[in-house]
Structure formats: C-alpha cells, structure tokens
C-alpha positions in Angstrom: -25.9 7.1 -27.4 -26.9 4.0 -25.6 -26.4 4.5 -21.4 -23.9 1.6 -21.8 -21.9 3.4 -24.3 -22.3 6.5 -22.2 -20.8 4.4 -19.1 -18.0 2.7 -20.8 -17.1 6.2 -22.5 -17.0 8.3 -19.4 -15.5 5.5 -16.9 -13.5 3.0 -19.5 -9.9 4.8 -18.8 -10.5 4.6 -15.4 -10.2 1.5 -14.2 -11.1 -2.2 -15.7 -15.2 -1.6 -15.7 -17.7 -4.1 -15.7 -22.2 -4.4 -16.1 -23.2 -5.9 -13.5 -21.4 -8.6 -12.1 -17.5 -9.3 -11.8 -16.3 -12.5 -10.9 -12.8 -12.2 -11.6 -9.7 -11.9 -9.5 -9.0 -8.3 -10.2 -8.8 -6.0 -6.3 -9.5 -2.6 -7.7 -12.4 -2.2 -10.6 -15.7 -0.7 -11.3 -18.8 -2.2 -11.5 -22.1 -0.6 -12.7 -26.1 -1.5 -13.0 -29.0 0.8 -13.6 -32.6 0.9 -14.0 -34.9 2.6 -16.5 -37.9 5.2 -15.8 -39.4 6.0 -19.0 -40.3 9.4 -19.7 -41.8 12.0 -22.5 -45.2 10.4 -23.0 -46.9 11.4 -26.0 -50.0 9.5 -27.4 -49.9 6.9 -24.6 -46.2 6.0 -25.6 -42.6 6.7 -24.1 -40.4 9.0 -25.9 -37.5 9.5 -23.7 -35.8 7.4 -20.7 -34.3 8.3 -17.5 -31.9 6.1 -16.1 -31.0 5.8 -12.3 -27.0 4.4 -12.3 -25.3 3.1 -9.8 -21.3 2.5 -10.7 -19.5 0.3 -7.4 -15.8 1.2 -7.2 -14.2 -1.7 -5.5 -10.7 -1.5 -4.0 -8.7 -2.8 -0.6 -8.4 -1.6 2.4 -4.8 0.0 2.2 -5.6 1.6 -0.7 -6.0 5.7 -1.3 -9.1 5.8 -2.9 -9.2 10.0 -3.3 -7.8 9.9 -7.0 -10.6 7.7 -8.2 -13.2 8.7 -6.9 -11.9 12.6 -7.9 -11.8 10.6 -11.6 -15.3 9.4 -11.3 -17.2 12.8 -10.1 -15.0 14.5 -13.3 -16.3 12.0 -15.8 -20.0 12.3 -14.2 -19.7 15.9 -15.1 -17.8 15.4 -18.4 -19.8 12.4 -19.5 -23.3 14.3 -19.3 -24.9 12.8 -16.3 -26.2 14.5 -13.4 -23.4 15.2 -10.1 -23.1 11.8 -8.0 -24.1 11.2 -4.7 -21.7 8.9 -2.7 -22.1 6.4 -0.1 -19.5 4.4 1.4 -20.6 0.9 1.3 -17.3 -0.4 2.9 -17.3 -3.7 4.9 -14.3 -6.4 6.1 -13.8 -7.3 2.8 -12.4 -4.3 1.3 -13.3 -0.5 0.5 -16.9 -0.2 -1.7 -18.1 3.3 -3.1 -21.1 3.4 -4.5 -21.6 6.3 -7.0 -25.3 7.3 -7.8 -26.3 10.0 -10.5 -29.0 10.0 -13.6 -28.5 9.7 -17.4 -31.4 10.3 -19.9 -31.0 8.6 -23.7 -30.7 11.5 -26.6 -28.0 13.6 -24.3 -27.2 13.5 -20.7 -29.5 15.3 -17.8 -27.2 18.6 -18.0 -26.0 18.0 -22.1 -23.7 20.5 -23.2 -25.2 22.6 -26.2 
C-alpha cells in the first residue's frame, strides 16, 4: 500500500483530509506532508522506504480538540505506523497540532502479522 493510501485509510473518517496544502474555507481539517528515507540497500539499490509524516490538525480556538486528537493516535496505532509525537503549533489564528510518526511501504513500522 502506497503511504497516501495508508494516510487517507487511517485518517479519511476523521475529518475532511488533505496532501499538502488546503486552501479552502473549511475551520476544522487535516492536512498531511511527508518525506522519503530510502532503506534496505541491496546491490547499490533501495528496496524499502521509510517515510517521516507529519499530519496538521487544524481547528479554532473554542474548539475541544481531545476527541480528535484521541482519533488520530488510535488510527496511528490501527493504521500500522509508529506511535505520534505531538506538538502544539497553536498561534492567533486558531489551534494547530502537528502529529509526527513513521510509515515504511510493504507494511507499517509495527505491521500486525
């Protein structure tokens, strides 16, 4: 499974999610990115990625934010990746969460046999 497909699997019933960017006029959503660290060289050659995610949950100020971000540690650990770090990227505009945790392609870090 792709790590988009992995993303939009885990996180899709959650809340409206989106790569990237969102421009829209939606106040509470998820946004994600990531970056790719190749891994399992064999023969000068990669067999295997690692990637480093970052999914932004986005919400205002008078908001409880507690049930989603409860949502999005259970579907780290139900959609294969590793447990997420948090950090609170909050600012005038509105709440911001930023979730980090890993995915590798073939199965997630902690795949279930």
């Amino acid at each position: 499974m792709s790590c988009d497909d992995a993303i939009n699997a885990a996180f899709g019933e959650i809340l409206p999610l989106y790569p990237n960017v969102y421009t829209g006029k939606a106040l509470t959503y998820l946004v994600y990115n990531y970056y790719v660290i190749p891994e399992v060289y064999a023969n000068s050659v990669s067999h295997a990625s690692r990637y480093s995610v970052q999914l932004h949950f986005y919400l205002p100020h008078k908001e409880n934010p507690n049930a989603i971000k409860l949502a999005i540690i259970n579907a780290c650990i139900s959609g294969g990746f590793t447990y997420p770090s948090m950090t609170n990227a909050s600012d005038k505009d509105g709440q911001h969460y930023v979730f980090e945790f890993e995915y590798c392609n073939g199965g997630g870090v902690y795949a279930k046999t």
